[in-house]
C-alpha positions as CSV (number, residue, x, y, z in Angstrom):
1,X,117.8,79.6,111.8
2,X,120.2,82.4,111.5
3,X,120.9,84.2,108.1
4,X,124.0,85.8,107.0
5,X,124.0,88.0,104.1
6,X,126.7,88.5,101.8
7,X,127.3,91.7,100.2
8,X,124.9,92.4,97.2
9,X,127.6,92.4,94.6
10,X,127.8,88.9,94.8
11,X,126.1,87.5,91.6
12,X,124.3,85.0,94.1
13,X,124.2,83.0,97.1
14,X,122.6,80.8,98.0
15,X,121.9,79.0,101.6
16,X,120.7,75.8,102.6
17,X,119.0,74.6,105.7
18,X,118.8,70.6,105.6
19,X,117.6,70.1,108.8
20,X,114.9,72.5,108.4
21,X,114.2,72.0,105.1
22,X,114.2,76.0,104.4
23,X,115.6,76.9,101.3
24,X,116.3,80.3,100.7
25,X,117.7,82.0,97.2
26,X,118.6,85.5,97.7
27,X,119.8,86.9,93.9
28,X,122.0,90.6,93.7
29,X,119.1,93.4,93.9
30,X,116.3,93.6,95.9
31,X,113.5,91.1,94.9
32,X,114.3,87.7,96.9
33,X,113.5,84.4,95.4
34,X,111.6,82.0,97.9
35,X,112.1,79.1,97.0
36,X,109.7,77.2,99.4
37,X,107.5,79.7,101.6
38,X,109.5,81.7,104.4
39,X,110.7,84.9,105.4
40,X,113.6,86.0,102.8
41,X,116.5,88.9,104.5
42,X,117.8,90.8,101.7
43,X,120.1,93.9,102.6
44,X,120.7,95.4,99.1
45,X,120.5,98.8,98.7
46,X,119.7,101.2,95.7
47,X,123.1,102.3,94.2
48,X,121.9,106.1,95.1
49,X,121.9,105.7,98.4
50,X,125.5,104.9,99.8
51,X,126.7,104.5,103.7
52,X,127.7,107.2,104.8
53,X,131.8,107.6,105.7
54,X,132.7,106.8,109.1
55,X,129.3,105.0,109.7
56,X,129.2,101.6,111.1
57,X,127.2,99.0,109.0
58,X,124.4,97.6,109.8
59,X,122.8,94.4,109.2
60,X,120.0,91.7,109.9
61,X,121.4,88.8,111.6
62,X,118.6,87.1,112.4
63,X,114.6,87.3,111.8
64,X,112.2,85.2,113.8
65,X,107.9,85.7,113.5
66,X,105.9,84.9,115.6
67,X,103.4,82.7,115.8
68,X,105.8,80.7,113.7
69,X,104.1,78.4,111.4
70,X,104.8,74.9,109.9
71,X,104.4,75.9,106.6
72,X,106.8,78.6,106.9
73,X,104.5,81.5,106.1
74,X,103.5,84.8,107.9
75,X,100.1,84.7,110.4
76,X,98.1,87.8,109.8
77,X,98.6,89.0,113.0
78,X,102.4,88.3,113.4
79,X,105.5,90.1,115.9
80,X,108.6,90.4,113.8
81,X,112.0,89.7,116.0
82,X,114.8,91.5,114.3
83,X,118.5,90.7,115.6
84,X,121.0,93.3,113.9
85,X,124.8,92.7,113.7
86,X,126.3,95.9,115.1
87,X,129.3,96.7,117.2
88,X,127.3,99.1,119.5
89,X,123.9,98.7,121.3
90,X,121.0,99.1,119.0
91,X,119.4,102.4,119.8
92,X,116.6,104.0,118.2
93,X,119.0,106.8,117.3
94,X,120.4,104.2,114.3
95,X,116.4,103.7,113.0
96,X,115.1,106.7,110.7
97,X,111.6,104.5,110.5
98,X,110.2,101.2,110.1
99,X,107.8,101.0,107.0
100,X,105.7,97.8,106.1
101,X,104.0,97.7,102.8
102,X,101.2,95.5,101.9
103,X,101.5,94.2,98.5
104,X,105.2,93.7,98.7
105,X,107.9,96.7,98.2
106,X,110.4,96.7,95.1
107,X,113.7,98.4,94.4
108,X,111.6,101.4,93.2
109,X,109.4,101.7,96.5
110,X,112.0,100.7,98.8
111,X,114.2,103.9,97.2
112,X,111.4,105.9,97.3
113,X,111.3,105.1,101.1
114,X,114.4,105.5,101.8
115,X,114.6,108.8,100.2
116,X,111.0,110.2,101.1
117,X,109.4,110.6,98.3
118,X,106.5,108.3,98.9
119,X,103.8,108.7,96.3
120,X,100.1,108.4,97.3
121,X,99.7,104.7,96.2
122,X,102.6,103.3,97.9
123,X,101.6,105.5,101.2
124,X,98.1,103.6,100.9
125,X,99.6,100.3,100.7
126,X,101.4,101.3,104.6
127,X,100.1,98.9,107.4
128,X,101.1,101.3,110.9
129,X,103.8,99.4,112.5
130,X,104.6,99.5,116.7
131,X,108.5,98.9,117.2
132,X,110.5,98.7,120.3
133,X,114.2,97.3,121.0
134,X,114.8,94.4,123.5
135,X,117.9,95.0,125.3
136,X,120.3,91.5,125.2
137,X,119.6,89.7,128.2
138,X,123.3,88.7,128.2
139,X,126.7,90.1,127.5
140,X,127.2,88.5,123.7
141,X,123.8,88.1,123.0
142,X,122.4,91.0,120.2
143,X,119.4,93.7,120.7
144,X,116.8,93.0,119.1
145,X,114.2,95.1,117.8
146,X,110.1,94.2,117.5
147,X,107.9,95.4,115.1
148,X,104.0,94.5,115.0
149,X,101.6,95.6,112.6
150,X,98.9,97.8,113.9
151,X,95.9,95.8,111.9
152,X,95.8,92.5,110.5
153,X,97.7,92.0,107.1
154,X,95.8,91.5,104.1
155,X,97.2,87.7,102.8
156,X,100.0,87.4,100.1
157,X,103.0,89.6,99.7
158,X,104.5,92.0,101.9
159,X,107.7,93.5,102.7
160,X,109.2,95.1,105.9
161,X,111.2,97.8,105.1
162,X,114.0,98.9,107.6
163,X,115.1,102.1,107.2
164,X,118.8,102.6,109.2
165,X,120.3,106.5,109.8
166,X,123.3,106.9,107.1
167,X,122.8,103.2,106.4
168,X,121.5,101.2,103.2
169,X,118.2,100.1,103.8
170,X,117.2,96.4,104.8
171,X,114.1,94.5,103.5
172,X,112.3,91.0,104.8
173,X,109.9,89.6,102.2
174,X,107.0,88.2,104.2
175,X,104.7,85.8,102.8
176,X,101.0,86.1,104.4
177,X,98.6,83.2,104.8
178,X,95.2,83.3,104.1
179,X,94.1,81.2,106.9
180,X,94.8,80.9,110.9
181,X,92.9,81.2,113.8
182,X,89.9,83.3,114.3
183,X,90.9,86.9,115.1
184,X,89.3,88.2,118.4
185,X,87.8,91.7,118.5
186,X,88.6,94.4,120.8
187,X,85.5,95.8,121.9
188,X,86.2,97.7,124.9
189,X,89.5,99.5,126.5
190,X,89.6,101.5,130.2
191,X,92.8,102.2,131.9
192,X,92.4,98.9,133.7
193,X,90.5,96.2,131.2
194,X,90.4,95.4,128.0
195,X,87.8,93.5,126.8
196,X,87.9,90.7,123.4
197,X,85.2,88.5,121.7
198,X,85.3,85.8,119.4
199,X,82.5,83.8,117.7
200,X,83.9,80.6,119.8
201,X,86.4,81.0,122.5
202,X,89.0,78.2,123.2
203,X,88.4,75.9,126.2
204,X,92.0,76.7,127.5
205,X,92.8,80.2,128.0
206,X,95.7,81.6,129.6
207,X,95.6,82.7,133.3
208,X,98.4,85.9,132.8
209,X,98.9,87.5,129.2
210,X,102.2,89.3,129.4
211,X,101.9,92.6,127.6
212,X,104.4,94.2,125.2
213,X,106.6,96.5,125.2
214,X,106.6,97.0,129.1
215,X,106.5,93.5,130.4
216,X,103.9,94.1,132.1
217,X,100.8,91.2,132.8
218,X,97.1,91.1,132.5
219,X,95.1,88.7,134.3
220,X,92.7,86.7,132.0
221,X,88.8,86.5,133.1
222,X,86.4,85.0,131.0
223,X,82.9,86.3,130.6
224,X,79.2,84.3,131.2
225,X,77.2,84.0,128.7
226,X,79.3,85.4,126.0
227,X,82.4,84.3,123.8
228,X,84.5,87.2,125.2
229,X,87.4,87.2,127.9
230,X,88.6,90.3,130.0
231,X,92.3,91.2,130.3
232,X,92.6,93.3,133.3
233,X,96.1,95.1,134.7
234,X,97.8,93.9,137.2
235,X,99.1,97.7,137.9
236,X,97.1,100.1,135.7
237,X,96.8,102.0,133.5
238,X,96.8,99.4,130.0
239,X,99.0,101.2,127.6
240,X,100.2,98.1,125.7
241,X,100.2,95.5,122.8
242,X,99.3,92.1,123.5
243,X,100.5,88.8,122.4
244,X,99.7,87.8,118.7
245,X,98.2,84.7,119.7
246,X,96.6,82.8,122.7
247,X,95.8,79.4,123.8
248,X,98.4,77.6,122.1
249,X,98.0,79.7,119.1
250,X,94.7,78.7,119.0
251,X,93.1,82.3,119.1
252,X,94.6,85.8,117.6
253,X,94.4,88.8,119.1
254,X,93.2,91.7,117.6
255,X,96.8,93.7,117.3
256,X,96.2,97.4,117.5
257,X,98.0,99.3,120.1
258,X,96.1,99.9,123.1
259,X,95.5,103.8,124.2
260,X,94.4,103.8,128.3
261,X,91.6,106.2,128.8
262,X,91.3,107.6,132.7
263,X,88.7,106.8,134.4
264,X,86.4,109.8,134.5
265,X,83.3,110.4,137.6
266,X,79.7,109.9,136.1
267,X,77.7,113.1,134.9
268,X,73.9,113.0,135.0
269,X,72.9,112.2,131.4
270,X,69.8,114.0,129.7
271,X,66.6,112.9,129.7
272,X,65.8,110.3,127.6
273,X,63.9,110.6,124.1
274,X,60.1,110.6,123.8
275,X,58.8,106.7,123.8
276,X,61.4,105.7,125.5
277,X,62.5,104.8,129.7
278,X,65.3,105.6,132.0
279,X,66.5,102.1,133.5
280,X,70.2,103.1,135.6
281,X,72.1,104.9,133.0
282,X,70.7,103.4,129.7
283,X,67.6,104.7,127.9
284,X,65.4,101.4,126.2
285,X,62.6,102.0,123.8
286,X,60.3,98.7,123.9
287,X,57.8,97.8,120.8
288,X,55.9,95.1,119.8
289,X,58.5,93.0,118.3
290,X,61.7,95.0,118.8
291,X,63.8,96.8,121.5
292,X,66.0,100.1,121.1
293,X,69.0,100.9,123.7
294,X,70.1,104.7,123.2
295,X,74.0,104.7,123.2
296,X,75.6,107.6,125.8
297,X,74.8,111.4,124.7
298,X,79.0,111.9,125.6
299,X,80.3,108.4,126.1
300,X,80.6,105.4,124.3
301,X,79.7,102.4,126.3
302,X,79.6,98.6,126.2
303,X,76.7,96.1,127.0
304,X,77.5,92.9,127.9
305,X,74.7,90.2,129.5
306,X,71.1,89.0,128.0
307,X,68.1,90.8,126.4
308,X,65.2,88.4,126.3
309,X,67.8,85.4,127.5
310,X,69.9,86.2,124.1
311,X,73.6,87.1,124.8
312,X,74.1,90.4,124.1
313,X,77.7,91.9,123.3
314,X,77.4,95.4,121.8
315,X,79.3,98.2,122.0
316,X,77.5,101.5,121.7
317,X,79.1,104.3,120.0
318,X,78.6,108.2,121.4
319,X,74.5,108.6,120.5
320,X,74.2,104.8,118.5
321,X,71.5,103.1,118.8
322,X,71.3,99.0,119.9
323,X,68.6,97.1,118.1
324,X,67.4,93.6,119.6
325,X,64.5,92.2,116.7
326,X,62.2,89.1,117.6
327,X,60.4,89.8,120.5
328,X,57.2,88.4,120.9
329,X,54.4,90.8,121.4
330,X,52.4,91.9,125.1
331,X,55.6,89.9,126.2
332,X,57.7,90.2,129.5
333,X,61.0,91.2,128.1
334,X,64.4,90.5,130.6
335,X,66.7,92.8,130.4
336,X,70.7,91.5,132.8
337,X,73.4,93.7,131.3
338,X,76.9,94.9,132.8
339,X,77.1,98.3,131.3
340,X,80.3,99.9,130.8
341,X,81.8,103.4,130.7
342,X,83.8,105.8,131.4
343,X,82.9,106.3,134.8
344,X,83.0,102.3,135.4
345,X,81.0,99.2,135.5
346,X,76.9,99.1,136.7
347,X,74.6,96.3,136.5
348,X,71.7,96.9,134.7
349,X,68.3,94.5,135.4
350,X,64.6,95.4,134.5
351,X,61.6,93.2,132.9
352,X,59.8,95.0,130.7
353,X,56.5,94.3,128.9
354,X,56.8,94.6,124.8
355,X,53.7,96.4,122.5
356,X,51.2,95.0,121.3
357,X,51.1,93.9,117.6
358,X,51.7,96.7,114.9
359,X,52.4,97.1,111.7
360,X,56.2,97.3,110.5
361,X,56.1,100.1,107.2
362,X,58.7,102.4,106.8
363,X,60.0,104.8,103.9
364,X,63.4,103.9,102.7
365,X,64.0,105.6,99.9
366,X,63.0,109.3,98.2
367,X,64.2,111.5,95.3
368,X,64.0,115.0,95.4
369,X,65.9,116.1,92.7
370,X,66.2,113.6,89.8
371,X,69.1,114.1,87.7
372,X,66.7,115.1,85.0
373,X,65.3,117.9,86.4
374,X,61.9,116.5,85.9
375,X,60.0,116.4,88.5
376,X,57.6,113.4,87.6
377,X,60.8,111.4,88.7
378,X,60.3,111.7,91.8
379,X,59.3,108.9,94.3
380,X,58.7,107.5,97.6
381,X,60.2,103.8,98.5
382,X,58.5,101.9,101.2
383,X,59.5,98.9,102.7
384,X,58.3,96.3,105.0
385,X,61.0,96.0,108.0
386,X,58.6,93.4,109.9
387,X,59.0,89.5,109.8
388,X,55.3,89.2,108.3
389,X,53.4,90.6,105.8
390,X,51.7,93.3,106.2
391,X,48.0,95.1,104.8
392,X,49.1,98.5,103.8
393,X,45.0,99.7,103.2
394,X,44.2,102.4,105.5
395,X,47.8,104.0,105.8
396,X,47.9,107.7,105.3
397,X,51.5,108.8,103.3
398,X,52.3,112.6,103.4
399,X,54.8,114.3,102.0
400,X,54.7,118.0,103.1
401,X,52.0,119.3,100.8
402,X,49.6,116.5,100.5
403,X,48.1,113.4,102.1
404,X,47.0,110.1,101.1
405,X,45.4,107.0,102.2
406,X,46.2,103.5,100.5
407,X,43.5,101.6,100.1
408,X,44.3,98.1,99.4
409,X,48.0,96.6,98.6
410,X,49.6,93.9,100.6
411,X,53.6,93.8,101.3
412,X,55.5,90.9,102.4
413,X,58.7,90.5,104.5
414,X,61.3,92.6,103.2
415,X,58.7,93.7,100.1
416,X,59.0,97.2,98.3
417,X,56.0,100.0,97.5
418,X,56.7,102.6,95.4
419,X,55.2,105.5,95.0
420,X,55.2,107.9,92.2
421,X,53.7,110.4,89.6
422,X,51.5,109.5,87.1
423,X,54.3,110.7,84.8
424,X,57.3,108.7,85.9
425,X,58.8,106.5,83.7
426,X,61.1,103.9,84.9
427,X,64.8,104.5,84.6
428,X,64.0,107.8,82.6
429,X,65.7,110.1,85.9
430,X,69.0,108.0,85.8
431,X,67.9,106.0,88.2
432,X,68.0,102.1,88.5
433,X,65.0,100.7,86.9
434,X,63.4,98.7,89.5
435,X,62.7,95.3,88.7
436,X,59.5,93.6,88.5
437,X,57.5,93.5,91.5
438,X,57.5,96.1,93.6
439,X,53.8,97.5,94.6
440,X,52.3,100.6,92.4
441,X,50.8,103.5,93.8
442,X,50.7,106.8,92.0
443,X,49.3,109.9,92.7
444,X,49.0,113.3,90.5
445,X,52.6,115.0,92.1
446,X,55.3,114.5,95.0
447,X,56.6,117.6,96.3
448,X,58.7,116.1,99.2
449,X,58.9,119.7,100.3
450,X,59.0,118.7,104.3
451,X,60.3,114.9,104.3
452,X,57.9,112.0,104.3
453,X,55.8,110.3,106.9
454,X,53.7,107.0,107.2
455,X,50.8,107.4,109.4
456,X,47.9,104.7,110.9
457,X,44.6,106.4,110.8
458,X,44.4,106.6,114.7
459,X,47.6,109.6,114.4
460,X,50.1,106.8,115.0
461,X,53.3,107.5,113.3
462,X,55.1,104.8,112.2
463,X,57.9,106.1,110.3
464,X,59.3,109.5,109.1
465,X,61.8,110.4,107.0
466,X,63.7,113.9,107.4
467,X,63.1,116.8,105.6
468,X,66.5,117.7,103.3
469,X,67.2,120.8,101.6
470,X,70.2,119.5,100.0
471,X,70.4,120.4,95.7
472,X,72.2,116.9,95.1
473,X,70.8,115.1,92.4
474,X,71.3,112.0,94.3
475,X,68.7,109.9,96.2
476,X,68.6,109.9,100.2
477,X,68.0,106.1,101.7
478,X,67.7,104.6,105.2
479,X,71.1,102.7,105.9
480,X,69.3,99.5,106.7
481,X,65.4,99.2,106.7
482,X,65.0,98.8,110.6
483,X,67.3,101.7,111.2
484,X,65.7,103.4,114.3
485,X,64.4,107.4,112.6
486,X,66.1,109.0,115.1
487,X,69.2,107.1,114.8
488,X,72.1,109.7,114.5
489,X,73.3,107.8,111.3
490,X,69.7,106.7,110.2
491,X,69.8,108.0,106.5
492,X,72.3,108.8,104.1
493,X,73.3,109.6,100.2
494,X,73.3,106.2,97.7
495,X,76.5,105.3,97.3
496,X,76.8,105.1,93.3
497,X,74.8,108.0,92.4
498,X,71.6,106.7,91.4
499,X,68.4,105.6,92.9
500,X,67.7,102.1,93.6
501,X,63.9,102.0,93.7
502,X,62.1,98.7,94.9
503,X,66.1,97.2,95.5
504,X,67.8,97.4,98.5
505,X,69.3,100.7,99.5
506,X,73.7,101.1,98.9
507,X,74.3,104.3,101.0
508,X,77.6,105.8,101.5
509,X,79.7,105.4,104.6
């Protein structure tokens, strides 16, 4: 349905829509009334920013969304279709900006746009926008001009602020549902694919998805094995926004803007780290009940196929590490992957043979520098990253200046050690007293002078935690217990500024 506004000095008007059963109340000012849910088009103006002489208005004739829903609210990923009423062409030229606030814009924020003096909390609450204008197909019919969010929109209130040259500003209150179809990820982009995944993808997928702003089509090819689908270019490179939904709106699309990356030839990569094998272009470190797949030393790269028969969809940032747990030990371990790059596409296929049994103990926590000062609150976490329990007696634990071999203790799945001073006393170095529980072990001093390493009395290592020469008072923790040690992003500060010993670890991004 079209909407007409009347000027904002009218007191009020108000439109009704019988056979669509959309009832709009627009009031004088810039906060619209919705009287069921839908898209209000207010063009009121703060009294401080008048047309400009000799300027040609400008208004919103018409506002269409798409998907469009039943229940007359936004879809988080949505295209807003803006027709303007204007007696020459709509060029970009008439458009300072486009602005879309989360949250919902008032008179205040919308003058504060228009005017450029955008505070901090209002720039927080921007979602990116992509705009382009549709030229009319026919003499009579009206440009139109497209605007999709770069991300998602967070449900409830928001507000699409239009910002003309010389012109009062124009506002559509959008009102965002919490629900819809799943939101496909985009896990891969070349200059020729792009590649998105779902937890479950619809039966019926389109064959063509025509791509926006250039009209240009990618053809649709589903992947084995895995919820994910390939849209590749008919005539490359992919520098484009895709539709907002798919399969009869049963499936969103993840909305960002596409950026086409050139296809670049493949360099010879390093050798691959100690423990580990060369198989093609990917490096694989096999254990007993676990399996490590180095990411690219200077690309990021995608792996798509079966480890062990398990689907396998995992992109691989530059230097990540890809963990596959469960394995059974002294196992033949399959590995089928398309791996994908830069340079292109290989197929990747080796068995392998797993480790024998071992056990899984790794340090997870330490403190160096309580924020007391003292150091008889310092302490060593250990925790057990295997899916059994595990007999800790015979472990040696050294920490730079001293060793030491536990002689009994028991942990299960998941379960914490600590180890500390004779002096410590819980929650005396402003740390989180740990709860009730965790295993005991303490020992004279800690210096933690050269980081911390669990050893099996054979010389085995099975975990070691870096060395830090940092002066924060803060404790240092493993992002997730079966975090590879030489993962780039393996360990990092506690996120609230206090140790968390025998809990799980809450490090910052």
């Amino acid at each position: 349905m079209t909407l007409r506004k009347r000027p904002c000095r009218d007191a009020a008007a108000q439109i009704d829509a019988h056979a669509t059963g959309l009832r709009v109340v627009t009031t004088g000012g810039m906060r619209p009334k919705l009287v069921l849910l839908a898209a209000a088009v207010v063009a009121c103006t703060d009294p401080g920013i008048p047309p400009s002489p000799g300027v040609a208005p400008l208004s919103i004739a018409s506002t269409a969304l798409s998907p469009p829903r039943q229940d007359g609210r936004t879809a988080p990923v949505v295209r807003v279709t803006l027709a303007f009423s204007t007696a020459a062409p709509l060029d970009t030229g008439m458009l300072d900006r486009v602005v879309l606030v989360a949250g919902g814009a008032d008179e205040a924020d919308v003058a504060a746009l228009a005017k450029n003096r955008v505070t901090a909390a209002l720039r927080a609450r921007e979602v990116p926008v992509v705009t382009w204008i549709a030229r009319a197909a026919a003499p009579g019919d009206a440009d139109v001009l497209h605007v999709q969010p770069s991300r998602p929109l967070p449900a409830g209130r928001s507000t699409l602020v239009v910002l003309p040259q010389k012109r009062p500003p124009l506002t559509v209150a959008l009102d965002v549902a919490d629900d819809g179809p799943e939101i496909a990820k985009r896990l891969w982009a070349s200059h020729d694919v792009v590649t998105f995944c779902a937890s479950e993808l619809p039966r019926e997928l389109e064959p063509f998805l025509e791509l926006a702003p250039d009209a240009k089509r990618a053809r649709v090819r589903r992947l084995p094995g895995v919820p994910c689908f390939d849209a590749i270019a008919e005539t490359p490179p992919i520098a484009a926004l895709f539709p907002p939904v798919v399969a009869g709106g049963r499936l969103a699309l993840d909305p960002s803007p596409v950026t086409s990356e050139p296809r670049t030839p493949r360099r010879p990569e390093p050798p691959c780290p100690a423990g580990s094998v060369a198989i093609d272009v990917l490096c694989v470190r096999v254990e007993d009940d676990r399996l490590v797949v180095y990411g690219g030393v200077d690309t990021p790269r995608l792996l798509l196929g079966t480890i062990a028969e398990r689907p396998i969809v995992a992109p691989l940032s530059t230097g990540a590490r890809f963990l596959v747990r469960g394995l059974a030990p002294s196992s033949p371990v399959r590995l089928d992957l398309s791996v994908r790059d830069a340079s292109g596409e290989r197929r990747v296929a080796r068995t392998l043979t797993s480790r024998a049994a071992r056990r899984h103990v790794v340090v997870n926590e330490i403190l160096v520098r309580p924020p007391s000062g003292a150091a008889s609150q310092r302490f060593i976490e250990l925790v057990n990253d295997g899916d059994g329990e595990v007999d800790l007696a015979g472990l040696v634990v050294s920490d730079g200046d001293a060793e030491w071999e536990l002689v009994d203790g028991t942990l299960p799945a998941g379960g914490f050690a600590l180890i500390t001073p004779d002096a410590w006393v819980d929650g005396l170095g402003g740390e989180i007293a740990p709860p009730r529980g965790p295993l005991r072990f303490f020992v004279e001093k800690l210096s933690l002078t050269s980081g911390v390493a669990i050893v099996e009395p054979d010389g085995t290592v099975l975990s070691r935690f870096p060395p830090t020469t940092s002066t924060r008072t803060v404790a240092r923790g493993r992002r997730s217990p079966d975090r590879p040690d030489d993962a780039p992003d393996a360990f990092g500060w506690d996120a609230a500024g206090r140790a968390t010993p025998g809990l799980p670890n809450v490090i910052a991004p």
